[in-house]
C-alpha positions as CSV (number, residue, x, y, z in Angstrom):
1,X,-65.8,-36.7,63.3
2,X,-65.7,-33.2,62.6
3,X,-62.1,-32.5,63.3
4,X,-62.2,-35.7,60.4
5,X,-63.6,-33.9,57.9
6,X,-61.8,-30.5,58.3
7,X,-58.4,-32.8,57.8
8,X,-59.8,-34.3,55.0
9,X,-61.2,-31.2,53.0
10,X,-57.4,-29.7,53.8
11,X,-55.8,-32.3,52.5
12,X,-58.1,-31.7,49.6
13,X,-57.4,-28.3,49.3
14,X,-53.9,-28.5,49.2
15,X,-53.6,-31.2,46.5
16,X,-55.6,-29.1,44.6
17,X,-53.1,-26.0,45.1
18,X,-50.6,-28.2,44.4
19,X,-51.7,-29.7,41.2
20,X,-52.4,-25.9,40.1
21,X,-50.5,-23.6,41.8
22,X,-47.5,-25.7,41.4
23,X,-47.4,-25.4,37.4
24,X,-47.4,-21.6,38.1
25,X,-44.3,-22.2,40.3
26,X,-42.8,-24.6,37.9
27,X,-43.9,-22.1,35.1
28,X,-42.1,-18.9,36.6
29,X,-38.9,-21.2,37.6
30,X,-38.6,-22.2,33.8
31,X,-38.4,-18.3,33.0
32,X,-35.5,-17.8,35.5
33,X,-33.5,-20.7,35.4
34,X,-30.4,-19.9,33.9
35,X,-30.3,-23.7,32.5
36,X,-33.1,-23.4,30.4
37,X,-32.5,-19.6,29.3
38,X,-31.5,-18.7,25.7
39,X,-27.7,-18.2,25.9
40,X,-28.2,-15.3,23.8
41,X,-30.2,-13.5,26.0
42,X,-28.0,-14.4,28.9
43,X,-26.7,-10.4,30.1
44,X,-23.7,-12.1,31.8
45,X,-22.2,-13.9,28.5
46,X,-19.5,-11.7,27.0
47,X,-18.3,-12.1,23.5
48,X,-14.8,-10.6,22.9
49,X,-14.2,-8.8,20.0
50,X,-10.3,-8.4,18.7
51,X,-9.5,-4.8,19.0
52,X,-8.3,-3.3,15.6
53,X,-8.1,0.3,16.6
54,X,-4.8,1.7,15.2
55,X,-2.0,2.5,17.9
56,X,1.0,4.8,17.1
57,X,4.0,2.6,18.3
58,X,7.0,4.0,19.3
59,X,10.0,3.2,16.7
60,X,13.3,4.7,15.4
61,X,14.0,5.1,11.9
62,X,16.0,2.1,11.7
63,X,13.7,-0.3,13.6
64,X,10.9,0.4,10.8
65,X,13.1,0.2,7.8
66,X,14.6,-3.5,9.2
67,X,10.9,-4.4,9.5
68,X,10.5,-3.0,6.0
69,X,13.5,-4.5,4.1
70,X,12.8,-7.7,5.8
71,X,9.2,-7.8,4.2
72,X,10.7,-6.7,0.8
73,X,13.1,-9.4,0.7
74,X,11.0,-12.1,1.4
75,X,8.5,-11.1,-1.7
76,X,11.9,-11.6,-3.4
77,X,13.2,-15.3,-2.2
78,X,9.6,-16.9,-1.5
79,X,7.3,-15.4,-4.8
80,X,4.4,-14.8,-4.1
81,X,1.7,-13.7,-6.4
82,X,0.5,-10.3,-6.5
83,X,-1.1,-7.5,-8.5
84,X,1.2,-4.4,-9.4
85,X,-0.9,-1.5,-10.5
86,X,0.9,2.1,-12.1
87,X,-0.7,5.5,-11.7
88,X,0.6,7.8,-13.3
89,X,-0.8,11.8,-13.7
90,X,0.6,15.4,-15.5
91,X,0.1,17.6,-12.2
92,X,2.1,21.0,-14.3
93,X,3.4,22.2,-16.9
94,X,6.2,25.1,-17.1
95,X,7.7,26.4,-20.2
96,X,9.5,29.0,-22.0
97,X,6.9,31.4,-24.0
98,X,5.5,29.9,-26.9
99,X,6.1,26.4,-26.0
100,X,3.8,24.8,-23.6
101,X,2.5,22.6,-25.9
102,X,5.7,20.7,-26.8
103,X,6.7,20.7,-23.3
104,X,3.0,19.3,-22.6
105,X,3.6,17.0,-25.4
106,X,7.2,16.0,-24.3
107,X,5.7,15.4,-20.6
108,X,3.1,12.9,-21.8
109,X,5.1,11.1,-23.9
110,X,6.9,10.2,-21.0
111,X,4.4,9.5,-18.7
112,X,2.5,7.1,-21.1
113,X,5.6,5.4,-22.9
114,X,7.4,4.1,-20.0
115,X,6.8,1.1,-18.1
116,X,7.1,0.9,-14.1
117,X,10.6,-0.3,-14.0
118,X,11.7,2.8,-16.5
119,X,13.3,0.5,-18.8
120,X,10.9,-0.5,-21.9
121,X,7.9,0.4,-23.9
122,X,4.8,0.7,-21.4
123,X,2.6,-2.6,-22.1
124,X,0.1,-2.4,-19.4
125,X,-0.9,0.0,-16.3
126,X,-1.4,-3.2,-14.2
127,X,0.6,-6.7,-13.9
128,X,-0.6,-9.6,-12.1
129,X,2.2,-11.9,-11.0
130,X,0.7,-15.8,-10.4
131,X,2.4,-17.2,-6.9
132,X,6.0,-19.3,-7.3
133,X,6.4,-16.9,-10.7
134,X,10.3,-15.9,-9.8
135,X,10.8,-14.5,-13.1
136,X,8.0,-12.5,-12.5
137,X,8.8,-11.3,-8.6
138,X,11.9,-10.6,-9.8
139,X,10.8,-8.2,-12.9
140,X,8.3,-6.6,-11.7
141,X,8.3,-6.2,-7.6
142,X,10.5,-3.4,-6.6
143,X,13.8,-3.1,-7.1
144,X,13.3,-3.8,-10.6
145,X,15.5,-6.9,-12.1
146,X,17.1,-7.2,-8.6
147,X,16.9,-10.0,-6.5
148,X,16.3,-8.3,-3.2
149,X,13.2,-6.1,-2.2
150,X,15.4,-3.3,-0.3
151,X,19.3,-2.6,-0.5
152,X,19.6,0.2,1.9
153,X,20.9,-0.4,5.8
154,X,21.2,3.6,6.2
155,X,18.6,6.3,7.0
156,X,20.2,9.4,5.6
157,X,17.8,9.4,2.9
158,X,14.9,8.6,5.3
159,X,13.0,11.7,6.5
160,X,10.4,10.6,8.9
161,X,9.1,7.4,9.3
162,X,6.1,5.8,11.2
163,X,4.6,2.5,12.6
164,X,1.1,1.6,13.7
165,X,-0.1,-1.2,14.4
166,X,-3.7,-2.2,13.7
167,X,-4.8,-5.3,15.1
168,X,-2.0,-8.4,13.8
169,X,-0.3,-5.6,11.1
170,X,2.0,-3.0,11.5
171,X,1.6,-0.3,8.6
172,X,4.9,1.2,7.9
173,X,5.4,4.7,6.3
174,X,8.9,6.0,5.4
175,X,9.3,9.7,4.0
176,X,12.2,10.6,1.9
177,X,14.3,13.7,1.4
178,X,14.5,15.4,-2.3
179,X,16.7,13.8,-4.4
180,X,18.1,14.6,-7.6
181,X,18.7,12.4,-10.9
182,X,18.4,8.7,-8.8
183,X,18.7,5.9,-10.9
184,X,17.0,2.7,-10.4
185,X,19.3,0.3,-8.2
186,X,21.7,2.7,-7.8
187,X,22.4,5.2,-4.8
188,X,20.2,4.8,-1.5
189,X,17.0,5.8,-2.9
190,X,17.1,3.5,-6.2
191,X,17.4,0.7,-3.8
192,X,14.7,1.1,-2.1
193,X,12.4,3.2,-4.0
194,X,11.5,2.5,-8.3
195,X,12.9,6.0,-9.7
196,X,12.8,6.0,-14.1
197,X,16.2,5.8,-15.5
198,X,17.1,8.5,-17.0
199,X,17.8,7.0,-20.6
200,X,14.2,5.3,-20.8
201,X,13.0,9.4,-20.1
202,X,15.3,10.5,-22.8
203,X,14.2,7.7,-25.5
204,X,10.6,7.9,-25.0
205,X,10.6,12.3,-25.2
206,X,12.8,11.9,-28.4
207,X,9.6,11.3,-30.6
208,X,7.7,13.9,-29.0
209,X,10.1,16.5,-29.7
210,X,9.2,19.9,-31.7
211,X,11.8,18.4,-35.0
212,X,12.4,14.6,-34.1
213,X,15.5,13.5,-34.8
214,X,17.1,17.0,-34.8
215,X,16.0,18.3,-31.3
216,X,18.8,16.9,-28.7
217,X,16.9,17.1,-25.8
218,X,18.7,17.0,-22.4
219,X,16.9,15.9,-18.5
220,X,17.3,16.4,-15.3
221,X,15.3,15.3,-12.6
222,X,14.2,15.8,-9.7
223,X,12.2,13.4,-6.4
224,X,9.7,15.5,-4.2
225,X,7.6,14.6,-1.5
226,X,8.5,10.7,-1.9
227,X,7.1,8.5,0.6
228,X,5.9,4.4,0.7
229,X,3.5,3.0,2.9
230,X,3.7,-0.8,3.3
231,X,1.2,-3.2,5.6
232,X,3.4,-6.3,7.3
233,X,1.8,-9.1,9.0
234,X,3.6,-8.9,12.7
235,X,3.6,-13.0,13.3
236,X,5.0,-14.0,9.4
237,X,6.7,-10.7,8.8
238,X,4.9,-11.1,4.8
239,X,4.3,-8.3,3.0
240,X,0.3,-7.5,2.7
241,X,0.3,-4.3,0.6
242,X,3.0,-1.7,-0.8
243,X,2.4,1.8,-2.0
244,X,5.4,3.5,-3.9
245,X,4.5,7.5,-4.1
246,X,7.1,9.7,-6.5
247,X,6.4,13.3,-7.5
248,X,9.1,13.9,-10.6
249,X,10.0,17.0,-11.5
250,X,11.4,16.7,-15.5
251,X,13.2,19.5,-16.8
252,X,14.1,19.2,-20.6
253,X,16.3,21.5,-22.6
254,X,16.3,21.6,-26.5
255,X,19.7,22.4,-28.6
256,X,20.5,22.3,-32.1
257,X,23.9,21.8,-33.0
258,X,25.3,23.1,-36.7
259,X,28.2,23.3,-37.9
260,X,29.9,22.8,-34.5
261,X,28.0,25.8,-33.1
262,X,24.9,24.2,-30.2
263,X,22.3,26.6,-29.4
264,X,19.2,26.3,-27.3
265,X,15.9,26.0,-28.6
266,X,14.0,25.7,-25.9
267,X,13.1,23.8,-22.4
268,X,10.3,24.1,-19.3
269,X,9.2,21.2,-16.8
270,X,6.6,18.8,-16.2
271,X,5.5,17.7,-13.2
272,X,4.2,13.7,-12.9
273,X,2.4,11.9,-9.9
274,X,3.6,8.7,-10.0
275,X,2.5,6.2,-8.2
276,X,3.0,2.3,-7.7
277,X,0.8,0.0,-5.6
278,X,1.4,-4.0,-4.9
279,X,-1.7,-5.6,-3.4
280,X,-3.3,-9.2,-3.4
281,X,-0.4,-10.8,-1.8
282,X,-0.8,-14.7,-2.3
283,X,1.5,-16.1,0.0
């Protein structure tokens, strides 16, 4: 009987532990279980992160300008929209004694009077071309008037050049060598770069001359330190930014001419940053 009631106060015990103890095992398994834990809290889960740190990648000269020229044309045949922005600064002025102030006042005409594509009365520092706008791709996406972005297969012109590639883009930078007097889609660098023609320099100095109208003003210039620096998607191959950088060297010479006899007047040089950026591709 007593062996009876031993078993019976065990059994007693132990459904007790059970119906206590067991909550507390139930309790500490619901903190480790890995099916009821917060994912976010999980240290095994891994989220993977696309890796946009640039990489230098290893091309010739030619390699990046077909990359290039094949992003500039496309702008050309499938028009998209984009804003084209102008910047345009008087870094110097040199001139003969007596006549920095013309020459200053010569320099800015030119810089302020001319419009992007050297060809017309500046309107506006910034254009914003609406997508499908062909008219608009055409007149105001480099080359200027032309139907294609680039024209150039050579790389006699090109300096240096550069790729890296930065997550799906490859930004391409292509240096050029001086040049003197380019003209806009004429010559290597006009057909590739947006150099001022030389008459659009001429018209818009002859009203900033010291005697307008009797002045005959004469220019040469000169490209330094000319570079672009374009962003191409690597899958589509579209165009997703372009940077145009010119330094222009203008030197003007003054004559008078009387009675068949020309003599000089004067002349100096202005130096103008100038500096064309296409951005908010809308392809």
């Amino acid at each position: 009987m007593k062996k009876i009631k031993i078993g019976a106060l065990t059994l007693a015990v132990l459904l007790l532990f059970t119906s206590c103890g067991g909550g507390r095992f139930d309790s500490f398994k619901s903190h480790t279980d890995p099916a009821t834990q917060n994912p976010s809290e999980n240290p095994t889960e891994i989220t993977t992160v696309p890796d946009t740190s640039p990489v230098q990648i290893e091309m010739s000269k030619s390699e990046i300008l077909r990359i290039y020229t094949q992003a500039a044309n496309k702008v050309k045949t499938e028009h998209p929209g984009f804003k084209r922005t102008a910047e345009k600064t008087l870094l110097e002025v040199r001139a003969d004694t007596g006549y920095n102030a013309i020459i200053e006042n010569i320099m800015r005409g030119i810089m302020n009077d001319i419009l992007s594509d050297g060809s017309s009365v500046f309107e506006s520092p910034m254009a914003i071309i609406p997508k499908g706008n062909s008219l608009g791709v055409k007149t105001y996406f480099p080359i200027f008037g032309e139907s294609y972005g680039c024209g150039i297969s050579g790389t006699d012109i090109i300096s240096a050049a550069q790729c890296v590639k930065v997550g799906n883009t490859y930004e391409l930078t292509l240096y050029f060598n001086d040049i003197n007097n380019p003209e806009p889609g004429s010559g290597e660098f006009g057909r590739i770069m947006s150099p001022v023609r030389k008459t659009a320099i001429q018209d818009a100095a002859a009203s900033h001359a010291a005697t307008p109208g009797r002045d005959i003003l004469t220019f040469e210039t000169n490209y330094t330190n000319s570079y672009l620096k374009c962003a191409v998607d690597i899958e589509t191959n579209r165009m997703l930014s372009l940077e145009q950088n010119m330094t222009i060297n203008i030197s003007v010479k003054a004559q008078i001419s009387l009675f068949g006899i020309t003599t000089n007047l004067y002349g100096g040089t202005g130096t103008i940053k100038y500096i064309l950026i296409f951005s908010e591709f809308a392809w």
